[in-house]
N, C-alpha and C positions, 0 to 999 in steps of 0.2 A: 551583453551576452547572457542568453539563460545559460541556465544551471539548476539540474534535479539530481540530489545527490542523496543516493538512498544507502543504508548501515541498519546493521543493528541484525545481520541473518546469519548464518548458523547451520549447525549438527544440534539437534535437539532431539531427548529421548521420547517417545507417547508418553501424552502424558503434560506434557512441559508445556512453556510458556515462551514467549520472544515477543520483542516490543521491534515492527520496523522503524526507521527514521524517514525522515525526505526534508533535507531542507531545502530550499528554493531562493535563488537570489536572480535579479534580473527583469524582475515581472512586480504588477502589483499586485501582490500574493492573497491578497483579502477578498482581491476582485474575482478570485478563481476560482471555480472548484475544482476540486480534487481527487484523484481517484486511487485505487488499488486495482492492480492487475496481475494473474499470474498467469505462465505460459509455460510448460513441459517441451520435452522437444517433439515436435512432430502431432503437436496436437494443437487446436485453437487456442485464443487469448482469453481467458474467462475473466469478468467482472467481479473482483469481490469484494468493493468496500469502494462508497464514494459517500464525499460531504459536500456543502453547497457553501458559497461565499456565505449563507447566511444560517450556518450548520445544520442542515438536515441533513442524516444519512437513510442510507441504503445496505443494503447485504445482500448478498449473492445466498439462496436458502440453505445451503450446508456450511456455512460457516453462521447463522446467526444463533447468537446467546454466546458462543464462543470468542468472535473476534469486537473489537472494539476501534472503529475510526476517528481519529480527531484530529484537529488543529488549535497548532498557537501561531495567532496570525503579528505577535510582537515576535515571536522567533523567527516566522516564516519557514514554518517547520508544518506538516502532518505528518500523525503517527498510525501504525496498525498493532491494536495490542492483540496478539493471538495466544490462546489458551486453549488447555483440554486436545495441544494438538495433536494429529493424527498423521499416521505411513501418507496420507492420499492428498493430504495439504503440501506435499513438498515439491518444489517447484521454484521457476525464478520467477518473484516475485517485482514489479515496474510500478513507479507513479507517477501518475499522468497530473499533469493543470492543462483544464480545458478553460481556453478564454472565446471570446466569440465567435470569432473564425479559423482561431489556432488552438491546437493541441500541443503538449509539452512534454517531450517522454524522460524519465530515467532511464540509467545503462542497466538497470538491472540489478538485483543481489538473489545469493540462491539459501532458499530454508529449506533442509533435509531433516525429515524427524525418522527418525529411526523405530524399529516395532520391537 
């Protein structure tokens, strides 16, 4: 059985900082890359942070300098470290592991920054 289990979101003031979690069991975690997603209600899914089985990232261009993607692939954990956040980054936030023909979603967590 997979399993995407994302932590670590929040009420956060501008300003501040928040680290997402995603750990992943089920899969072989190394093999995958990884993404960041966030999705408001009633609006599209946006892109905002992906790493590759062989760590190269990506950024979505209003989040880059501010957000940080990683993996530890001995945890089977990817992280998103967000700083300098903003009112317009809040949102629930999903991580995806895309394998070759499959895609893997999180339930979801919601990060609210306050102004």
């Amino acid at each position: 059985q997979v399993q995407l289990v994302e932590s670590g979101g929040g009420l956060v003031q501008a300003g501040g900082s928040l680290r997402l979690s995603c750990a992943v069991s089920g899969i072989s975690f190394s093999t995958y890359g990884m993404t960041w997603y966030r999705q408001a209600p009633g609006k599209k899914r946006e892109l905002v942070a992906s790493i590759t089985s062989g760590g190269s990232t990506n950024y979505v261009d209003s989040v880059k300098g501010r957000f940080t993607i990683s993996r530890d692939n001995a945890k089977n954990t990817v992280y998103l470290q967000m700083s300098s956040l903003k009112p317009e980054d809040t949102d629930v936030y999903y991580c995806a592991a895309h394998g070759y023909l499959t895609t893997y979603w999180g339930q979801g967590i919601q990060v609210t920054v306050s102004s």
